[in-house]
C-alpha positions in Angstrom: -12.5 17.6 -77.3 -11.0 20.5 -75.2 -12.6 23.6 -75.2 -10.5 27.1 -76.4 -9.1 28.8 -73.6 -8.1 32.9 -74.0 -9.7 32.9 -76.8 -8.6 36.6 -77.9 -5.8 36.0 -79.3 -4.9 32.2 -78.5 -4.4 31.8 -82.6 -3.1 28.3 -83.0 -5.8 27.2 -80.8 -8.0 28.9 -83.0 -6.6 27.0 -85.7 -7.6 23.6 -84.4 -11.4 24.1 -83.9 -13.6 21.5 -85.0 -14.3 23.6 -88.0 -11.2 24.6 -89.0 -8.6 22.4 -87.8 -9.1 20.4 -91.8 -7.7 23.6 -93.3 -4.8 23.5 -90.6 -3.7 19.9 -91.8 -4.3 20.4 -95.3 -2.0 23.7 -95.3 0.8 21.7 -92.9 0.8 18.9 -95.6 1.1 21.3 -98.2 4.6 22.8 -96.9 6.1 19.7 -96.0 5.1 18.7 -99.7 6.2 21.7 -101.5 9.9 21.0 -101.7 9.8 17.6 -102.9 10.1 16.7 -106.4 6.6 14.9 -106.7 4.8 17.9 -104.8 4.2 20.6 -107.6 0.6 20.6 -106.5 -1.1 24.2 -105.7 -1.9 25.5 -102.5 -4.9 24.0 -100.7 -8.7 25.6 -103.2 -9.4 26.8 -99.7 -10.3 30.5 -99.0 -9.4 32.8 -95.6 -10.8 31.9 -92.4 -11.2 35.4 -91.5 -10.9 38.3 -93.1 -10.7 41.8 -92.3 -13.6 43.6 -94.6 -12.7 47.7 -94.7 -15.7 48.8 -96.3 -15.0 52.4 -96.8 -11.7 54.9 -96.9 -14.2 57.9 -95.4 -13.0 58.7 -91.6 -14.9 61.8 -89.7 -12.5 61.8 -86.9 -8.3 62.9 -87.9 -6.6 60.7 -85.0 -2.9 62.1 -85.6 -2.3 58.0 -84.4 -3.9 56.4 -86.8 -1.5 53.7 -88.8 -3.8 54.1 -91.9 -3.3 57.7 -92.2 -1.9 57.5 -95.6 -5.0 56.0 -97.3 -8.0 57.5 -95.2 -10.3 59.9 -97.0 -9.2 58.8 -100.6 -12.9 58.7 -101.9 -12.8 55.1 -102.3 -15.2 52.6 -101.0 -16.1 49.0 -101.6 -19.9 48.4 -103.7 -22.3 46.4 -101.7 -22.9 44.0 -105.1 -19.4 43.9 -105.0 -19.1 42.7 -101.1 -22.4 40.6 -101.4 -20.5 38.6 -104.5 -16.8 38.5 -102.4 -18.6 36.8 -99.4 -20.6 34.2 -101.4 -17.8 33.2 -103.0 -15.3 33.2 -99.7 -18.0 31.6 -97.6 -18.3 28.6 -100.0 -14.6 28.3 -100.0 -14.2 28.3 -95.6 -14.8 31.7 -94.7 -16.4 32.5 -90.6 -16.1 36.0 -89.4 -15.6 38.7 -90.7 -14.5 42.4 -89.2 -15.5 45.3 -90.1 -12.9 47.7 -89.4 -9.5 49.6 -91.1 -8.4 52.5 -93.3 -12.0 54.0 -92.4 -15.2 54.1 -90.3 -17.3 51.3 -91.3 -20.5 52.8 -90.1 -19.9 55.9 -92.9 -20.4 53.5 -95.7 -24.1 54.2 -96.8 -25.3 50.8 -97.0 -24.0 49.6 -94.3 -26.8 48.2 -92.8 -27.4 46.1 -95.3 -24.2 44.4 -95.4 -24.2 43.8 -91.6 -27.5 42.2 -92.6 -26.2 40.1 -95.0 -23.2 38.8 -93.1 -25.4 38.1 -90.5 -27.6 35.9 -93.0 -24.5 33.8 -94.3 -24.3 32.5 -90.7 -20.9 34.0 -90.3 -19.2 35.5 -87.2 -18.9 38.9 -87.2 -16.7 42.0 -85.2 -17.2 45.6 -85.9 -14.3 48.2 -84.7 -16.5 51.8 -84.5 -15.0 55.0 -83.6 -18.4 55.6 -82.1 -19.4 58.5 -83.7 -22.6 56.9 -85.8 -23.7 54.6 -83.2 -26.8 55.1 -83.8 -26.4 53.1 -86.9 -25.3 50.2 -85.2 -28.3 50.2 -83.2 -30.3 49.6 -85.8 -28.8 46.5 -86.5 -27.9 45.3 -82.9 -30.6 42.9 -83.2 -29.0 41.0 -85.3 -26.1 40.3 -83.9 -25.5 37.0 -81.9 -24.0 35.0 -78.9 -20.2 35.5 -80.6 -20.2 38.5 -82.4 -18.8 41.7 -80.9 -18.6 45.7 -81.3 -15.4 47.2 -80.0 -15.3 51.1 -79.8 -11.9 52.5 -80.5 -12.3 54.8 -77.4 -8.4 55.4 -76.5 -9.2 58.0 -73.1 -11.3 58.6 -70.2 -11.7 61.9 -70.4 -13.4 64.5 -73.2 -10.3 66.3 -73.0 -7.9 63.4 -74.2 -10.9 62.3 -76.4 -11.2 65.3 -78.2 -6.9 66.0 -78.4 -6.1 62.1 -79.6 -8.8 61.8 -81.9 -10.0 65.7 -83.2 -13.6 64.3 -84.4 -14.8 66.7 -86.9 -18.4 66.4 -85.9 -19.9 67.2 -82.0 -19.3 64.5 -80.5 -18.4 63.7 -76.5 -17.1 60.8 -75.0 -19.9 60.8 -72.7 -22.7 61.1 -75.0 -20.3 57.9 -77.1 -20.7 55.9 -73.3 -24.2 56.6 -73.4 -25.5 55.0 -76.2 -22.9 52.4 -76.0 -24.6 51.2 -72.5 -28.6 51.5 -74.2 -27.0 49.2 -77.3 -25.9 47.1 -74.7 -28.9 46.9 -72.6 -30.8 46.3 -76.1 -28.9 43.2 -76.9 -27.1 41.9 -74.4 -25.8 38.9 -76.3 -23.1 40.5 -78.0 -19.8 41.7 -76.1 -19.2 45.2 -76.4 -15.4 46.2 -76.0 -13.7 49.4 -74.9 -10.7 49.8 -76.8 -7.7 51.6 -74.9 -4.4 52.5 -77.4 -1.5 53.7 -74.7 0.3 56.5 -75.7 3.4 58.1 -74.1 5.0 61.4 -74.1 7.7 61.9 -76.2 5.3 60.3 -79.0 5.2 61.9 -82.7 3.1 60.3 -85.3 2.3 61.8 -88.7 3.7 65.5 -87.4 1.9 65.8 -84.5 2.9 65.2 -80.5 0.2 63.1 -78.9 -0.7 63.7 -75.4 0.1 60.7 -72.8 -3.0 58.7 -72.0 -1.6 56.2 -69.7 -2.7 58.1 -66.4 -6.1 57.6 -67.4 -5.9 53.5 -67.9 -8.0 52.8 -64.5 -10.4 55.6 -65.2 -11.2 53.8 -68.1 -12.0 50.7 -66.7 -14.3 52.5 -64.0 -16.3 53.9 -67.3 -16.1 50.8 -69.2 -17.6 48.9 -66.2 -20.3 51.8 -65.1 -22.0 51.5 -69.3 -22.3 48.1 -69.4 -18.9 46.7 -71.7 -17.8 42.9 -71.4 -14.1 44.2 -71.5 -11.6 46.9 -72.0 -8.3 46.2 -73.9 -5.1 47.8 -74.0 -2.5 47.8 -76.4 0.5 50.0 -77.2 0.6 52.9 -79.9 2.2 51.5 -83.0 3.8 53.5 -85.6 3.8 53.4 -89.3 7.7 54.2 -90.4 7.6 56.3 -93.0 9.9 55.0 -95.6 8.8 51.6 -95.4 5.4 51.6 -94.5 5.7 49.1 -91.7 4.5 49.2 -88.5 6.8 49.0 -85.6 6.7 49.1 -81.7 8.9 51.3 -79.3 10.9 52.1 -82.4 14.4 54.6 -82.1 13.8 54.9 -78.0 17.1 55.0 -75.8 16.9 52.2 -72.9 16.2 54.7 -69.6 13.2 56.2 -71.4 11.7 52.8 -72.8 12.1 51.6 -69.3 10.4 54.5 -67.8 7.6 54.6 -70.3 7.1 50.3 -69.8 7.5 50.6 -66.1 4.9 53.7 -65.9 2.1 51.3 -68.0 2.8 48.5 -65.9 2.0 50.6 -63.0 -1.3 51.8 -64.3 -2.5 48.5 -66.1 -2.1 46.9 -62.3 -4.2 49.3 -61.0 -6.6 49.1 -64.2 -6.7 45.5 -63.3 -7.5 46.5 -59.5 -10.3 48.8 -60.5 -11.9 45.5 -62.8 -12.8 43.6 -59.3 -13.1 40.8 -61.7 -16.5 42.5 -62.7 -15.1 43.3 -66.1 -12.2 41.7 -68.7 -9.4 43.4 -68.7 -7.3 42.3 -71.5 -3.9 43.2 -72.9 -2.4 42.8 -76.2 0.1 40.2 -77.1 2.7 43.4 -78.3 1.7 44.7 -74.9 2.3 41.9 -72.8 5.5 41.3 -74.7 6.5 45.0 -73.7 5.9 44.6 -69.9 7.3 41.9 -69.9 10.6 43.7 -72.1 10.4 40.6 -74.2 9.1 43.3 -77.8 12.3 42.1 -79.0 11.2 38.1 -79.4 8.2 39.6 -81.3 10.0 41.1 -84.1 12.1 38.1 -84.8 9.7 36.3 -87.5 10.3 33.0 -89.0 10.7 33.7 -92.9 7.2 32.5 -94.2 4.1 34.1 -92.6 1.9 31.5 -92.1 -1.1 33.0 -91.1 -1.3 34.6 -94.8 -3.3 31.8 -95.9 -6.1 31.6 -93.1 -6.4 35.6 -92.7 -6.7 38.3 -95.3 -7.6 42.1 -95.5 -10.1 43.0 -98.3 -10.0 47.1 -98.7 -11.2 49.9 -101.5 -7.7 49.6 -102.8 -7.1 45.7 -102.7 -6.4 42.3 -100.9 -3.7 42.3 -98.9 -2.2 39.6 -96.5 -1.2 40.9 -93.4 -3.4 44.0 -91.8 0.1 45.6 -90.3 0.4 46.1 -94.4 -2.8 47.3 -95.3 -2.2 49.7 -98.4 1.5 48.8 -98.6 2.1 47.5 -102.3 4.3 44.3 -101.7 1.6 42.7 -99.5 -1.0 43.5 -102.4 -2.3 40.1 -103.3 -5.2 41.4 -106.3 -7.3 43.8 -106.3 -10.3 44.6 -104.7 -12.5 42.5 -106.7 -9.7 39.4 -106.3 -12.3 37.4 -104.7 -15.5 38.4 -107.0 -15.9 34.5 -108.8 -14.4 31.8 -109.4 -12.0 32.9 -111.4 -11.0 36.2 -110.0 -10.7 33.7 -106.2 -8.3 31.3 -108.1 -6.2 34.1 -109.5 -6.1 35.7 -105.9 -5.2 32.2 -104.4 -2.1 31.4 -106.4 -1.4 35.3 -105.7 -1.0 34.3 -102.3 0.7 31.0 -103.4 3.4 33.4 -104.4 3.3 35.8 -101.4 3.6 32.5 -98.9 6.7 31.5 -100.7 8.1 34.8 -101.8 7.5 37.1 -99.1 10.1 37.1 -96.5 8.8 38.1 -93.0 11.7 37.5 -91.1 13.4 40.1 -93.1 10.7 42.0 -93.7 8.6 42.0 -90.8 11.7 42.5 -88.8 10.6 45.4 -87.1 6.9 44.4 -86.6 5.5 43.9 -83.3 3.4 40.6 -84.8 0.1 39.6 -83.2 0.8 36.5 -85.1 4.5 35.8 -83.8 3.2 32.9 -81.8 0.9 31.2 -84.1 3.3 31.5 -87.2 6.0 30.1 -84.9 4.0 27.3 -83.6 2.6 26.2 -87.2 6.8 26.9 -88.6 8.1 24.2 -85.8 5.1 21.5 -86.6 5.8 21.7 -90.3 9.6 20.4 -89.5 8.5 18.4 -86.9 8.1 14.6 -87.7 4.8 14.5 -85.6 2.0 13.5 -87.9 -1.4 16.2 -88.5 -3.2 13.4 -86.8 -1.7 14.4 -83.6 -3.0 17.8 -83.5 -5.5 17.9 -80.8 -8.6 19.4 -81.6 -10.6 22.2 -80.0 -14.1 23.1 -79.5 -15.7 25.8 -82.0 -16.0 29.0 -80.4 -14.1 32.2 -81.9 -13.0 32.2 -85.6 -11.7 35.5 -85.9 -7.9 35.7 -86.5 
């Protein structure tokens, strides 16, 4: 059995682990079937993989930024009885990890705690994305955390000043005092991998009204703090913007070709010396929208194949409902129930032909033609095996390790 290699965001190799790589046959087998006339059969009675759990819309920081602008701060939240009876249900139907991240800070939902706890007791793997600000809370639960789980502070600077101008917290909180208790959770678990989470922004950069300040000067800095507190790794990935008629998320969107160049040439230039300043002493990890953009290749990542694959093994369960693809969390036409879709039986078989509909109805290639996809690879990878004539058999299987998607 070969074991997973780059296992951040190697997704088809995630799709092949021992424990999941049943789902990935039965899925394949289901598309080649679905256009024959003796198919008619339903989608596989087989639940996400992975899911992306936003427990609350409540956000004490205003990052001008931030993709989920639109549905931050709207009151709403998700009911631990509610999350409790969503898991049960998704675990006994293939569910791994979960995150805990999105439209909100996770660690502002009052019983949070408790829900941690009770991922943790389902045996599932699980990633929490933290502004920072209420690490305290986190703390309390470090504990519990194991071998494969992770907390990644959304950190974005390496300095209070860019801190303080890219994400405007609305309580008293420093970078350094963020650093600080990141390195004592650290020190008081140290199974878990702690990330420092770098977005890049450029000048010339207006999101929701506002002209964000350039951070890309202060990429090495930030892996000279992320090294001296303790984290595993730092990653960088590009800003991404959320258009405003359509909702969608896009990637160096309406830039004329000198500046683009000058912005990707100026990243390059600090990521190498970011990668420098790592001495192999700490990760230093890119995204796949980021790689494809030093590499002037963001082009390939917007051209999708027309059915999103990765739909059915991923799914983002938020305060205002279940939808397939976190680039369109809160956008209507990715809505696949409502928040309660996987609440029961019933309510998870409703949701599941939902998606049955969404997988065969939902046209990423035009409508994810703007999208910088994390998933590009994967979906492209599972599209060309479907048509292939290579049987599932063939797939070579991989060692368990990471199941988040």
């Amino acid at each position: 059995m070969v074991k997973l290699k780059h296992k951040e965001h190697d997704f088809s190799s995630k799709l092949r682990q021992s424990s999941v790589i049943e789902c990935l046959k039965k899925y394949i087998n289901w598309q080649r079937n679905a256009g024959t006339t003796d198919a008619g059969h339903a989608l596989p009675n087989m639940g996400p993989i992975s899911i992306n759990l936003d427990l609350t819309s409540a956000c004490n920081f205003a990052c001008p930024h931030c993709v989920d602008s639109k549905i931050i701060n709207t009151g709403e939240y998700l009911d631990i009885d509610d999350v409790k009876r969503s898991l049960d249900i998704l675990k006994s139907h293939g569910l791994l990890s979960v995150i805990l991240l999105g439209g909100g800070e996770p660690t502002l939902h009052r019983n949070f705690g408790e829900i941690v706890s009770y991922i943790k007791s389902m045996g599932l793997q699980l990633g929490i994305v933290t502004n920072g600000s209420r690490l305290s809370r986190i703390t309390k639960i470090v504990a519990l955390l194991e071998k494969h789980d992770w907390v990644r502070l959304s950190l974005d600077a390496a300095s209070q000043e860019t801190f303080v101008k890219l994400h405007r917290p609305k309580t008293d909180v420093t970078l350094h005092d963020i650093l600080h208790s990141a390195r004592e959770m650290k020190i008081g678990n140290p199974n878990i991998s702690l990330g420092y989470s770098f977005v890049i922004m450029w000048e010339g950069l207006y999101l929701n009204g506002h002209a964000l300040c350039s951070n890309i000067h202060e990429m090495p800095e930030a892996v000279r703090l992320a090294r001296r507190h303790r984290f595993d790794y730092i990653s960088f990935k590009p800003c991404l913007i959320r258009l405003q008629e359509s909702q969608k998320e896009t990637l160096l969107d309406s830039l004329d070709r000198e500046k683009e160049q000058r912005i990707i040439e100026n990243i390059k230039n600090n990521f190498h010396n970011a990668k420098r300043v790592a001495e192999n002493k700490i990760k230093v990890l890119e995204s796949v929208n980021l790689r494809a953009m030093m590499d002037n290749k963001v082009h390939e990542l917007k051209r999708q194949p027309k059915i999103c694959h990765m739909q059915f093994f991923n799914t983002v369960v938020t305060p205002s409902g279940i939808f397939h693809c976190p680039a369109f969390r809160g956008v209507e036409k990715a809505k696949i129930a409502e928040p309660n879709g996987y609440e029961g039986k019933e309510r998870f078989d409703e949701t599941l032909q939902n998606l049955t509909h969404s997988i065969t109805a939902f046209n990423a290639e035009k409508e994810c033609n703007v999208v910088g996809c994390f998933y590009h690879h994967v979906n492209w990878w599972v599209e060309k095996f479907i048509h292939s004539d290579r049987s599932v058999d063939e797939i070579e299987e991989m060692e368990d390790d990471n199941f988040f998607l």
